[in-house]
Structures are given as structure tokens and as C-alpha cells.
C-alpha positions in Angstrom: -57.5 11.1 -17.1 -57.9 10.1 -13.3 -56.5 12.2 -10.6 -57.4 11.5 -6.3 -59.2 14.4 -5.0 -57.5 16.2 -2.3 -58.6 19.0 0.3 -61.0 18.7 2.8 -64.9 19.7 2.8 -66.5 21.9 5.7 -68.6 18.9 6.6 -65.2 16.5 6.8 -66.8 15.0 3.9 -64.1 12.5 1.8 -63.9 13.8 -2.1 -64.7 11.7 -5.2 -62.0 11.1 -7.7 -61.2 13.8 -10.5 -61.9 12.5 -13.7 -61.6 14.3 -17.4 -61.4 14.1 -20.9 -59.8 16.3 -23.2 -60.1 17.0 -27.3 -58.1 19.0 -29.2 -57.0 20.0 -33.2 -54.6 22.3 -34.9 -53.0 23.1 -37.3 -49.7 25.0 -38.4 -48.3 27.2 -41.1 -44.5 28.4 -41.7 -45.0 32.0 -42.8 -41.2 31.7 -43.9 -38.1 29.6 -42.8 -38.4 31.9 -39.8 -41.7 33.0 -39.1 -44.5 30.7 -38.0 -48.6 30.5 -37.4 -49.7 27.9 -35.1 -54.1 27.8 -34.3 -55.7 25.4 -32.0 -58.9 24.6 -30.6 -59.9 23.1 -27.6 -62.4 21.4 -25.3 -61.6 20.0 -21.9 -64.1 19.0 -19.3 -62.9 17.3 -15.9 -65.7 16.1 -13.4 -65.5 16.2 -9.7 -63.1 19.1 -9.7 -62.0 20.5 -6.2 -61.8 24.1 -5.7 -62.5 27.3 -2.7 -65.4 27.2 -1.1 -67.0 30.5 -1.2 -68.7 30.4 2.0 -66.3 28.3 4.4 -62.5 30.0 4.4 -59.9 27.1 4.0 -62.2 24.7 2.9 -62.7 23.2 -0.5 -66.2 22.1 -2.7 -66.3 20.0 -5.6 -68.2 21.3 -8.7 -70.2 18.1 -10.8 -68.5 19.5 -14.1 -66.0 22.0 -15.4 -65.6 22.9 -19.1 -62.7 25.2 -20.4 -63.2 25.6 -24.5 -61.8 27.7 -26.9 -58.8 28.6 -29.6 -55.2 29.6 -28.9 -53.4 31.7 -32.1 -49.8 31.5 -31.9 -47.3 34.0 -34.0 -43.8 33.3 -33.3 -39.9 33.7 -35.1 -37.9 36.0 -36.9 -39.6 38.5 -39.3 -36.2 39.9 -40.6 -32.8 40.2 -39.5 -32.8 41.3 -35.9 -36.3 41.6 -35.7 -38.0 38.7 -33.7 -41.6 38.6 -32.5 -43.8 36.5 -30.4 -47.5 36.9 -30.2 -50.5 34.6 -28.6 -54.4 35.2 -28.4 -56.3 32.8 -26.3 -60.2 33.0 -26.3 -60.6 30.7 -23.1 -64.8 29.6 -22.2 -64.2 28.5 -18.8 -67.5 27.2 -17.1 -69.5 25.0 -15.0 -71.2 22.9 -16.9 -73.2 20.3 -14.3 -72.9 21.3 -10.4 -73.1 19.6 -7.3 -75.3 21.5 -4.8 -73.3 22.2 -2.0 -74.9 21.8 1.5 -76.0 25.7 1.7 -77.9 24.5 -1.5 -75.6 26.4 -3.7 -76.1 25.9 -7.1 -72.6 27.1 -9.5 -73.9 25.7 -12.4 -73.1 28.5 -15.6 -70.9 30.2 -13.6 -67.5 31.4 -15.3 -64.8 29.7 -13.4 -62.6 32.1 -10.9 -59.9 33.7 -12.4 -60.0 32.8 -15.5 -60.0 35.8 -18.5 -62.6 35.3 -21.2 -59.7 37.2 -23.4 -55.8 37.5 -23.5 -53.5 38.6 -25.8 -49.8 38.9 -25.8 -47.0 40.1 -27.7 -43.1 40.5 -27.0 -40.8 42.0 -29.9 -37.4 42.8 -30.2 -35.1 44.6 -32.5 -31.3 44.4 -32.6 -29.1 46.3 -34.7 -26.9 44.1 -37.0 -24.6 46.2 -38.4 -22.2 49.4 -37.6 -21.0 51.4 -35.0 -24.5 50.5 -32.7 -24.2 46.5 -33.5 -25.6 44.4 -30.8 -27.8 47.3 -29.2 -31.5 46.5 -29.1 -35.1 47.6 -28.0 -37.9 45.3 -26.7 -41.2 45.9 -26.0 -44.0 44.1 -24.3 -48.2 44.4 -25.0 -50.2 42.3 -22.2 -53.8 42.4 -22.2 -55.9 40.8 -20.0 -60.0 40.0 -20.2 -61.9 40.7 -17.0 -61.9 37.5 -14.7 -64.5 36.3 -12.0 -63.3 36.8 -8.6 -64.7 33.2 -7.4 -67.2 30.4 -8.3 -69.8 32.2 -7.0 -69.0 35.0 -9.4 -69.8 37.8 -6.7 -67.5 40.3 -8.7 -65.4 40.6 -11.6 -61.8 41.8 -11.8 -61.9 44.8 -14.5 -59.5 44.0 -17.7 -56.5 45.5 -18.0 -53.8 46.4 -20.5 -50.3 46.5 -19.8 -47.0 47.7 -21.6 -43.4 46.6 -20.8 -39.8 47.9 -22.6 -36.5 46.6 -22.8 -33.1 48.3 -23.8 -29.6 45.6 -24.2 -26.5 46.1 -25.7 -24.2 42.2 -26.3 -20.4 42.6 -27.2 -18.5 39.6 -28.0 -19.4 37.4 -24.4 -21.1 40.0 -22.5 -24.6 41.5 -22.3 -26.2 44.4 -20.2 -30.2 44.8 -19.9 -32.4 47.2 -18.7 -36.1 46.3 -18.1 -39.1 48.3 -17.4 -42.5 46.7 -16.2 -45.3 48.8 -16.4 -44.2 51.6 -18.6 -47.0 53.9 -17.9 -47.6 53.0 -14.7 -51.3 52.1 -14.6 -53.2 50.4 -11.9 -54.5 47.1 -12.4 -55.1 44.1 -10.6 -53.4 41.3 -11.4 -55.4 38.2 -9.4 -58.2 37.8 -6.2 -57.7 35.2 -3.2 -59.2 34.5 -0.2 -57.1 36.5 1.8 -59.9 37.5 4.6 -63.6 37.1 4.7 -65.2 39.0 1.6 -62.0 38.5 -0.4 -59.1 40.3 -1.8 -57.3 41.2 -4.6 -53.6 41.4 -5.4 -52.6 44.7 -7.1 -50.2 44.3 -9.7 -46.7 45.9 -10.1 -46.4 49.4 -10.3 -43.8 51.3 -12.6 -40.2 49.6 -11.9 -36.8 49.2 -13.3 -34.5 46.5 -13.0 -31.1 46.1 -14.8 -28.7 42.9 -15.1 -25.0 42.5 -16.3 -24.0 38.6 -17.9 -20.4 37.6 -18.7 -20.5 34.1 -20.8 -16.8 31.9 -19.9 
């Protein structure tokens, strides 16, 4: 793989090409005609990769070596009539690997990269009644967890994990369909990213408790 480097240095210094490689197996299992298992495992490493420079705001460094390895777990379908579910884990070891020194001498080399959660999981299931009086109305609910993440290369702090749950409630009749969705159920505080807002840093608080609702007609 071969991608031009872009951004500019603090020095006005002209980037090297970003080069990687990538490996990768996995595997797949139905579960039933509905229901299936997908595993995979990973290792990527890209060289000469451009990213913030910690101590110059709006300029960019390149690191020698990044290397992002790990498995992704994938559940996905129909369990039984009306009751679909999709889940994902990702266990994500997201590194420097070989490092440039930058001209402040700064040496990123083991870091974790910024951002990036050591752990994630997933899962989004729904259930819709199939039969009498209540046909077409159905629940949905949302687990998101997320690992703690550095807050930059230079992996000053780390953004704390964070666990959030999300519901649905829609009713469909012949070619309409009402939803109501809540993010955040219980309303927890959690942040949901870091950027380099202002010297120091920042973070970018996630979504507090909200409700949104949507009406669809199908011609």
C-alpha cells in the first residue's frame, strides 16, 4: 500500500511517503439459516504515518511505524421470529512500533496510539411482535462500551472507559412506521473523543440524555 504524505511539519519540512502492509484471517460459522459468527484477526503496520504534533498546534509529525493488531468477533441475524440481534467485540493493539525522533528529541516509540480503545464492545437488539392485536410494535435496545483511549501520541492522559445504553420503541402498519429513540438512557457522563482544541487539549463530552422521534410513510 502507498499513500503521499500530506500536512505540513513545524520546521516546513516536506513528508516521506506512507507505506503499509496489511495481514489478515477469518473465519465464519452460520449458527442457523439466520444467525451467524464471523472471528477475525489482524495485523496492520503502515510506516511514515502523519499525525498531531503534540507540542506545535496545527502542525503534523510522522511516526517511523504504527502497528494496529488484534481480533474482531462478529454476532449478527435473526435468533427467532422478530427477534434480531447484532453484536461486535474488537480487541484493537494500536502502537508505535519504530519512531522517528522529532526535533524536540521526542521519542513515541511504545506509545498506544491517540484515540484508539484497547476494548469495545457492541450490541443492538430488537424485538417485534408478530402476531395479534400489538403486531408490528417493537423494543430496541442498545449496549456501547468503550475501553479507555489515549488522549495523544504523547500519551499525557487517558480518556476513562465508558459504558453506554440506548432504547428504541416503533410501531409499522401496512406502509407507515413511527420511532421513538432514546440515547443515553441513564444519562451518564462520559467523554466521547479529545482534540486539540486549545493548548493542553480538550475533550468532547458525549451526548447527554435525549429523545428524538421520526414518522415514515412508504409510496
Amino acid at each position: 500500500m502507498f499513500t503521499p504524505g500530506y500536512g505540513i511539519t513545524a520546521d516546513g519540512e516536506a513528508f516521506e511517503p506512507e507505506r503499509g502492509r496489511q495481514f489478515e484471517i477469518g473465519a465464519k460459522a452460520d449458527l442457523t439459516d439466520k444467525l451467524s459468527l464471523t472471528l477475525a484477526a489482524f495485523d496492520i503496520r503502515k510506516q511514515n504515518v502523519s499525525t498531531d504534533d503534540p507540542d506545535n498546534l496545527g502542525f503534523s509529525i510522522q511516526t517511523g511505524e504504527q502497528t494496529s493488531r488484534g481480533i474482531e468477533l462478529n454476532l449478527g441475524g435473526e435468533i427467532s421470529p422478530g427477534w434480531k440481534m447484532t453484536a461486535a467485540y474488537t480487541y484493537l493493539d494500536a502502537f508505535v512500533s519504530e519512531d522517528n525522533p522529532d526535533s524536540q528529541g521526542n521519542d513515541f516509540e511504545g506509545n498506544r496510539l491517540a484515540k484508539v480503545p484497547e476494548n469495545q464492545f457492541s450490541l443492538w437488539t430488537t424485538y417485534e411482535i408478530q402476531k395479534g392485536n400489538l403486531a408490528g410494535l417493537g423494543f430496541g435496545l442498545g449496549l456501547f462500551y468503550v475501553g479507555e483511549r489515549q488522549r495523544d501520541l504523547d500519551n499525557t492522559y487517558t480518556l476513562p472507559s465508558y459504558f453506554r445504553t440506548d432504547a428504541a420503541l416503533f410501531y409499522k402498519r401496512d406502509n407507515w412506521r413511527a420511532q421513538l429513540n432514546i440515547e443515553n438512557l441513564f444519562d451518564i457522563d462520559y467523554f466521547r473523543s479529545a482534540n486539540y482544541s486549545f493548548v493542553g487539549g480538550g475533550v468532547n463530552p458525549g451526548k447527554p440524555f435525549a429523545v428524538t422521534a421520526s414518522f415514515a410513510i412508504d409510496f
